[in-house]
C-alpha positions in Angstrom: 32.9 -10.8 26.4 29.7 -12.1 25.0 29.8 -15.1 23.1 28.4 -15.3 19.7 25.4 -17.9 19.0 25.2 -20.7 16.6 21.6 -21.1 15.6 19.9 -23.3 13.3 16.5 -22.9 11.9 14.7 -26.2 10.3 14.5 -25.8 6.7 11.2 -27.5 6.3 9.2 -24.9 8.5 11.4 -21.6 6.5 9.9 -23.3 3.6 6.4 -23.6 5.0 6.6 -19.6 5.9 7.7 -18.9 2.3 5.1 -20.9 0.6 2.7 -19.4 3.2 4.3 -15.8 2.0 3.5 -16.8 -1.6 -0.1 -17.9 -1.6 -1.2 -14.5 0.5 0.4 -11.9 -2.2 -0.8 -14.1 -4.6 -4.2 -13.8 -3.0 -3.6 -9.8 -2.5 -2.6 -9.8 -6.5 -6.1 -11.6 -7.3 -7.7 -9.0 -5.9 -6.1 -6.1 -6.5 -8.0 -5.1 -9.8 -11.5 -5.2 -8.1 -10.1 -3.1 -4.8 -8.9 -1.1 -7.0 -12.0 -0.7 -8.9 -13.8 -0.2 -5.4 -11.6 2.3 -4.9 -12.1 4.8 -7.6 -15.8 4.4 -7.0 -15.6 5.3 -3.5 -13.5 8.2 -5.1 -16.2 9.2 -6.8 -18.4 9.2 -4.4 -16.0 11.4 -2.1 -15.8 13.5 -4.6 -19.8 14.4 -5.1 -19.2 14.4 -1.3 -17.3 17.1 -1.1 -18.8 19.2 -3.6 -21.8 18.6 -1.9 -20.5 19.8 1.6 -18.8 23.0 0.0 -22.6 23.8 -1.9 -23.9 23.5 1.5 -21.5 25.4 3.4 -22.1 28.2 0.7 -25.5 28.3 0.7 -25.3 29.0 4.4 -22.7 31.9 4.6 -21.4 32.5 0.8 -19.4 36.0 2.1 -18.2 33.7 5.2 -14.7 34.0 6.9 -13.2 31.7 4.9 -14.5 31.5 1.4 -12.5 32.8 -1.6 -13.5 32.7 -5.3 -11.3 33.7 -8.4 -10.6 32.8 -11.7 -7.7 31.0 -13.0 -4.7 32.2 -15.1 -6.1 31.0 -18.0 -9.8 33.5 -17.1 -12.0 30.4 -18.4 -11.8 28.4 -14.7 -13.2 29.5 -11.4 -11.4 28.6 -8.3 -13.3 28.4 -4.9 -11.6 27.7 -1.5 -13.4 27.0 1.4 -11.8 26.3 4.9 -12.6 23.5 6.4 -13.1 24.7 9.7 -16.5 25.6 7.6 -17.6 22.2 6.3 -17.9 18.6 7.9 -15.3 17.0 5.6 -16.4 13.2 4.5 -13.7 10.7 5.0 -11.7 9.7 2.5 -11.1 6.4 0.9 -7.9 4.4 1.5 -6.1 3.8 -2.0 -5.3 0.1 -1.9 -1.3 -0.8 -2.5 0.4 -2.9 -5.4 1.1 -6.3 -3.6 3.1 -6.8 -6.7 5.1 -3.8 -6.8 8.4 -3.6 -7.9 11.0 -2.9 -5.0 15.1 -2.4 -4.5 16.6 -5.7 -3.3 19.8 -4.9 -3.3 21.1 -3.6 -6.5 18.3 -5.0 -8.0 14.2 -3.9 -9.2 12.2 -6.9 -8.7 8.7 -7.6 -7.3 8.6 -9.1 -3.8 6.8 -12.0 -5.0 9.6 -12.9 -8.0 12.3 -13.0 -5.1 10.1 -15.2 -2.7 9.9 -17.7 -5.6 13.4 -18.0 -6.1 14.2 -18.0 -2.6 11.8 -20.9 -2.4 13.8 -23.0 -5.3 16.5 -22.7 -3.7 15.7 -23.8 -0.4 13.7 -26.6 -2.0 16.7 -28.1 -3.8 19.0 -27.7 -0.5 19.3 -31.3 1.0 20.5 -29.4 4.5 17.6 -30.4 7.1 18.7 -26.6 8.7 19.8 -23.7 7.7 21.6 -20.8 9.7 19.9 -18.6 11.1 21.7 -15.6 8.9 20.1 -17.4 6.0 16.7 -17.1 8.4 17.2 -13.6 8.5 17.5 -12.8 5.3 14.2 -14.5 4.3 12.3 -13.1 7.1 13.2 -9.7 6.0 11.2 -10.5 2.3 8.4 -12.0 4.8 
């Protein structure tokens, strides 16, 4: 039978990767508001893009394979559908993520960076010079 392992991690470097932790999504959370502004500007550029490529690609063949027109329920909207086999699709920006989103921890909503904090109080009032290496896991798993 295999033997189970008692292993000890040092509290002052779990502390160190917390702390390290913290300042990055508090870095990430600085700068979400402009990479998000960056974002829907590069949408709108992907968007006059596209339009572009589809006016192009109907100018060139507008009763191609392909191409369908309509109007909508409503009769006030016009639909037009263009495979893209027929136009040389731009690529499309990469929405940035929330660093500060709100996830499940348990039974409980909270945003990564409120659990790191706490985590961090409470290994900073701990006067044990190591911690398990449970404990360890359970930390790295919010890193």
């Amino acid at each position: 039978m295999a033997r189970s392992l008692s292993v000890k991690v040092p509290t002052a470097s779990l502390i160190g990767l917390v702390e390290a932790k913290i300042a990055d999504l508090e870095a990430k959370i600085a700068t979400y508001p402009a990479d998000l502004k960056a974002y829907k500007e590069a949408q709108k550029i992907y968007t006059a893009n596209l339009i572009k490529a589809a006016i192009d690609a109907l100018n060139v063949d507008p009763n191609a394979e392909g191409v369908n027109a309509g109007l909508c329920y409503n009769g006030r909207d016009v639909n037009v559908s263009i495979d893209s086999s027929l136009v040389a699709l731009p690529e499309a920006p990469v929405a940035p993520t929330d660093p500060n989103q709100r996830e499940w921890f348990g039974n409980t909503h909270l945003a990564r960076l409120d659990v790191l904090k706490k985590n961090l109080q409470v290994l900073k009032l701990t006067t044990q010079e190591e911690v398990n290496a449970s404990t360890y896991n359970s930390v790295m798993e919010l890193l």
